[in-house]
N, C-alpha and C positions, 0 to 999 in steps of 0.2 A: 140427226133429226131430219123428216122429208116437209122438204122448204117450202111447198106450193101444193094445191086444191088437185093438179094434176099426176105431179107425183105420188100423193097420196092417192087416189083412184086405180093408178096404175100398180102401185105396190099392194091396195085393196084386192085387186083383181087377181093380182099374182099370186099375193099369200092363201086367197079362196084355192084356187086351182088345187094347190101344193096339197092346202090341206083334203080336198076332194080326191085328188091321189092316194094320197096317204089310206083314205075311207076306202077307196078303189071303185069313185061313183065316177071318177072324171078319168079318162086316160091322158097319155101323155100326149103334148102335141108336138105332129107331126108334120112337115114342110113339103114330104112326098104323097102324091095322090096313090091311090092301092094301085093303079098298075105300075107306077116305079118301084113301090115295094115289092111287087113281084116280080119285077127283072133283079132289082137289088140281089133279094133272095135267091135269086138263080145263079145272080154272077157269087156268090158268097159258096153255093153250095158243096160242100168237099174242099173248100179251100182251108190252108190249116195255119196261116199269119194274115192277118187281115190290121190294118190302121186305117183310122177315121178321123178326117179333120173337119170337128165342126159338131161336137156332140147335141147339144141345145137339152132337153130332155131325156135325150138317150133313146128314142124310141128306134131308131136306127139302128143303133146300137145295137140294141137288143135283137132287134130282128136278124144281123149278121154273125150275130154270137150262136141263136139258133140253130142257123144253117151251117156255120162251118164244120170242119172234123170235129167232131168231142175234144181232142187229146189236143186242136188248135187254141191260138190265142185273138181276142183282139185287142187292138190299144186306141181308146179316144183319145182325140187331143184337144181342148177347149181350155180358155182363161178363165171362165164362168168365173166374171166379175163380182166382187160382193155387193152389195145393196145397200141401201142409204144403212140398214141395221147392222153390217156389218159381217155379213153370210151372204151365200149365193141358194136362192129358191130354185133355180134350175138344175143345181149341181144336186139338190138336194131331191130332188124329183129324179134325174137319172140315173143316181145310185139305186136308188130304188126298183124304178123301169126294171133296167136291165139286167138286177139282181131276181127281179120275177120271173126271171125267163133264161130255163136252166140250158145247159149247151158249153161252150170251148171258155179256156179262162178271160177274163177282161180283165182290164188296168184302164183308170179314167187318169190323165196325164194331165193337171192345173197347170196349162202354161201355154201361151201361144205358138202357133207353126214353126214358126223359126227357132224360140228356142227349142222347142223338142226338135229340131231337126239337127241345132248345132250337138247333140248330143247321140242322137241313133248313129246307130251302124250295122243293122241288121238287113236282111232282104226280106221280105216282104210279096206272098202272091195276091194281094188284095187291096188296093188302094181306093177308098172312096173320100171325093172331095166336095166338101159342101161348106164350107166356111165363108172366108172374107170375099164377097164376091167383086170386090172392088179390082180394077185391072191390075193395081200393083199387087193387091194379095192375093190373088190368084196367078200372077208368075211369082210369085216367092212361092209360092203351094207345090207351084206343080216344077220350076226348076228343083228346089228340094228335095222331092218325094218320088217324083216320077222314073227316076235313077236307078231307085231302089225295086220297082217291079221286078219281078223277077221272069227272065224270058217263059210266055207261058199263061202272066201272070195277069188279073186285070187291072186297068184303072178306069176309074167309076165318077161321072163328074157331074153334078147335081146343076143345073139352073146353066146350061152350057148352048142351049136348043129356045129359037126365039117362043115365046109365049102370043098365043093370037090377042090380041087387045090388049095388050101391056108395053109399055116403053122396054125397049132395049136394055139389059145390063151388060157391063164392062167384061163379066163371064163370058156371056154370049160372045163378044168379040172378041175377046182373048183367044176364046175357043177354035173359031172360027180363021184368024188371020194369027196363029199361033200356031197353037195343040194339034189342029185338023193337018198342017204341015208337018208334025215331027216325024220324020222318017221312021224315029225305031220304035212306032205303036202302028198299029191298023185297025182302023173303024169297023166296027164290029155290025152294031144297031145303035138306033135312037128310043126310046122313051118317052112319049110328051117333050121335058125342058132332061131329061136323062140321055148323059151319050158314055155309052160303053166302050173299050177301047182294049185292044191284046196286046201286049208287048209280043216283040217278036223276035 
């Protein structure tokens, strides 16, 4: 049952969306402005194992599904929590998304960073991080994951580059007094709040 005047608004708000998706009057939303989607897209392009931590919609998703090889894969990784009713409206919008948007195979993965991490063991040339941007869940992300590029390969990190008039996140300086140090990647380009990065 949703407890309060706000959660119901909020759940109002969300289930409108879903169903506007569904209609195909509302898109999916998206946390990248169009020119990180078009670097996105660029780093995805011909690539043929891509994983994503951080689906939300899927609208990402989709876009890297697009661009890879046909014959590639990608795999989201997200908890997409249920809701006060007992389902996830998010998970439910980007099956949908990324199923509109024909391209290499996808798997949506229910389960957080970690656990899908205690379980891969694949390589991977495509790595995009966009999840917990809290400092510890972004070194769990990227100790995890970033392993797994494969020499060659990119990884791709969302919300990592400071934003002009917006407070700091723990991304941002993780990235910064972390990531930007790892010997075995080299800085490619930046993005807006987008930093690219090669294994080497």
């Amino acid at each position: 049952m949703i407890s309060n005047a706000s959660d119901r608004r909020m759940f109002g708000k969300n289930a409108l969306h879903c169903l506007g998706h569904l209609l195909r009057v509302c898109p999916a939303h998206s946390q990248l402005t169009p020119q990180e989607r078009e670097c996105l897209a660029r780093c995805a392009a011909n690539r043929s194992f891509a994983v994503e931590i951080g689906v939300y919609h899927g609208a990402s998703t989709a876009l890297i599904r697009q661009h890879l090889d046909p014959g590639g894969r990608i795999v989201g990784i997200d908890p997409h929590p249920a809701g006060r009713l007992g389902f996830s409206l998010e998970r439910n919008v980007a099956l949908r998304e990324i199923a509109r948007h024909p391209g290499a195979q996808f798997d949506l993965w229910r389960m957080t960073s970690n656990e899908a991490a205690a379980r891969w063991d694949e390589a991977i040339d495509l790595l995009f991080i966009d999840g917990d941007h809290s400092w510890l869940g972004i070194e769990d992300d990227w100790t995890n994951w970033s392993r797994l590029v494969v020499p060659g390969g990119s990884a791709v990190l969302h919300d990592t580059q400071p934003k002009p008039g917006s407070a700091e996140l723990d991304s941002v300086r993780f990235y910064r007094e972390v990531i930007a140090h790892d010997s075995r990647f080299e800085f490619q380009e930046s993005v807006e709040t987008l930093t690219v990065l090669c294994r080497l």
